[in-house]
N, C-alpha and C positions, 0 to 999 in steps of 0.2 A: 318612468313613474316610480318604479321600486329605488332607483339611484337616490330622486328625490325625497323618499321617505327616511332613509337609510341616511341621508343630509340632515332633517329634520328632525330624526332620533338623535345624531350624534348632537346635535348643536344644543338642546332639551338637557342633555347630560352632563353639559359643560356650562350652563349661564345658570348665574343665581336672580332673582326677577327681587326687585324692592319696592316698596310703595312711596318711601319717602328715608334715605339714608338718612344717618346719622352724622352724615356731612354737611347736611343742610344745616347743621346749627351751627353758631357762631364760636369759633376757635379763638380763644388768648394764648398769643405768644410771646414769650418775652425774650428778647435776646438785647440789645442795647436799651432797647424802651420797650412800650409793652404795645403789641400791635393785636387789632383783631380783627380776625377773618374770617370770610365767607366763601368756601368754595374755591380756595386756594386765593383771594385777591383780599386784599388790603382795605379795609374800607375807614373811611374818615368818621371823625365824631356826626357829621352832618346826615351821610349817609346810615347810621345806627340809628341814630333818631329815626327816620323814614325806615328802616328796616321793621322795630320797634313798635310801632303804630297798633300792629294787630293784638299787642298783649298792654293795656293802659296802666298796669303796673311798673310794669317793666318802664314805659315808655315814660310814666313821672320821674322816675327814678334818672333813667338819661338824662332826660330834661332836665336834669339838677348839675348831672354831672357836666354836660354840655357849658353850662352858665359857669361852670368852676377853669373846662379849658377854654373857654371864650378870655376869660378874667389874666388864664397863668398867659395865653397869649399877646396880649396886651401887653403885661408887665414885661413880660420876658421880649418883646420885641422893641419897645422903649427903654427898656434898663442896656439891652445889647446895644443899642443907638448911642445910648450914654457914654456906653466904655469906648467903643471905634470910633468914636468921633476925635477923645484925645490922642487916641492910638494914632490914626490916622493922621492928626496935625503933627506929631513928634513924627512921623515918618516923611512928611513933606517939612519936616525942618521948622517948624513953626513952635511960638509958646503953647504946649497945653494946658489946657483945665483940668487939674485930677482932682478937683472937688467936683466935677461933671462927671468921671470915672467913678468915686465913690457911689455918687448919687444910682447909677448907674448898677452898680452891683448892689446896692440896696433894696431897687426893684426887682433887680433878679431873682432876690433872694426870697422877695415876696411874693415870688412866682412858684417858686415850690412848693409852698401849701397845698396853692390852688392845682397843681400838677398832681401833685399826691391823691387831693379829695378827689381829682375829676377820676384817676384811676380806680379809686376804690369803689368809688359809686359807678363806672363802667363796668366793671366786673360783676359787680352787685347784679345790675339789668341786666346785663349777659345769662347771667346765671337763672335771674326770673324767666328771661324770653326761652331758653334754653330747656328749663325746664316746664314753660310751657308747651312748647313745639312736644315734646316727647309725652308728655300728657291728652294730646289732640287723639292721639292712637296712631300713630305712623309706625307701626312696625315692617319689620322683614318680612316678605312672604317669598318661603322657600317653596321652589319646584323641584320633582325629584322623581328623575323616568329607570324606572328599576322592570325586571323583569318578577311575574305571578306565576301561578300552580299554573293556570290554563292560559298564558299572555304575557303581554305588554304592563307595566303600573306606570300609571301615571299621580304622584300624590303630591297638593299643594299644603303646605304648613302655612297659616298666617298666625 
């Protein structure tokens, strides 16, 4: 029995207890493009939106930006069509089209707007949802087993 308490002391000494980290919010990283995560994973514009839901500010504002990478996908997935299509015929030896190429990099290029707004307006919600989470009241509660005049202390900070 005393082993066990003497376990139960030391382990009380060492863990911090949380209600709701600071991890739970949603991280922008950018290193070749701009990615945002939850909890270490990756999450797609589809899955923001469903994240989103609990805070309707937040979650119009995705919605807009959503509607922006819907659009740069589009473009940018038919404009690249565009270009490897001639590419593709000049590597099997054939005449290409590079007014199909041109056309091709044209929608591409009209794809970076829509890449740009959908980022700005994702960070935007991030930033509303982010700062709603931390508004709920989810703070740290620290535990902390110290030793008193006549004892044991045990004292919780939230």
């Amino acid at each position: 029995m005393k082993n066990i308490l003497i376990t139960c002391i030391l382990i009380c000494c060492f863990v911090s207890v949380k209600a709701q980290s600071q991890t739970d919010t949603i991280q922008i990283e950018k290193k070749l493009g701009t990615n945002y995560l939850l909890l270490g994973e990756k999450l797609t514009p589809k899955q923001l939106l469903t994240i989103m839901e609990v805070n309707p500010t937040a979650y119009d504002l995705m919605k807009k930006a959503k509607r922006n990478y819907d659009a740069a996908q589009i473009f940018a997935g038919v404009g690249g069509f565009f270009i490897g299509f001639p590419i593709g015929t000049t590597i099997a030896g054939g005449d290409p089209n590079w007014l199909l190429a041109g056309i091709g990099v044209g929608l591409v290029g009209v794809a970076i707007p829509f890449s740009v707004n959908y980022n700005k307006k994702a960070r935007e919600a991030v930033a509303l949802y982010n700062d709603g989470i931390r508004s709920l009241g989810y703070h740290e509660l620290d535990m902390k087993l110290g030793f008193a005049a006549n004892g044991i202390r045990l004292t919780l900070n939230f």
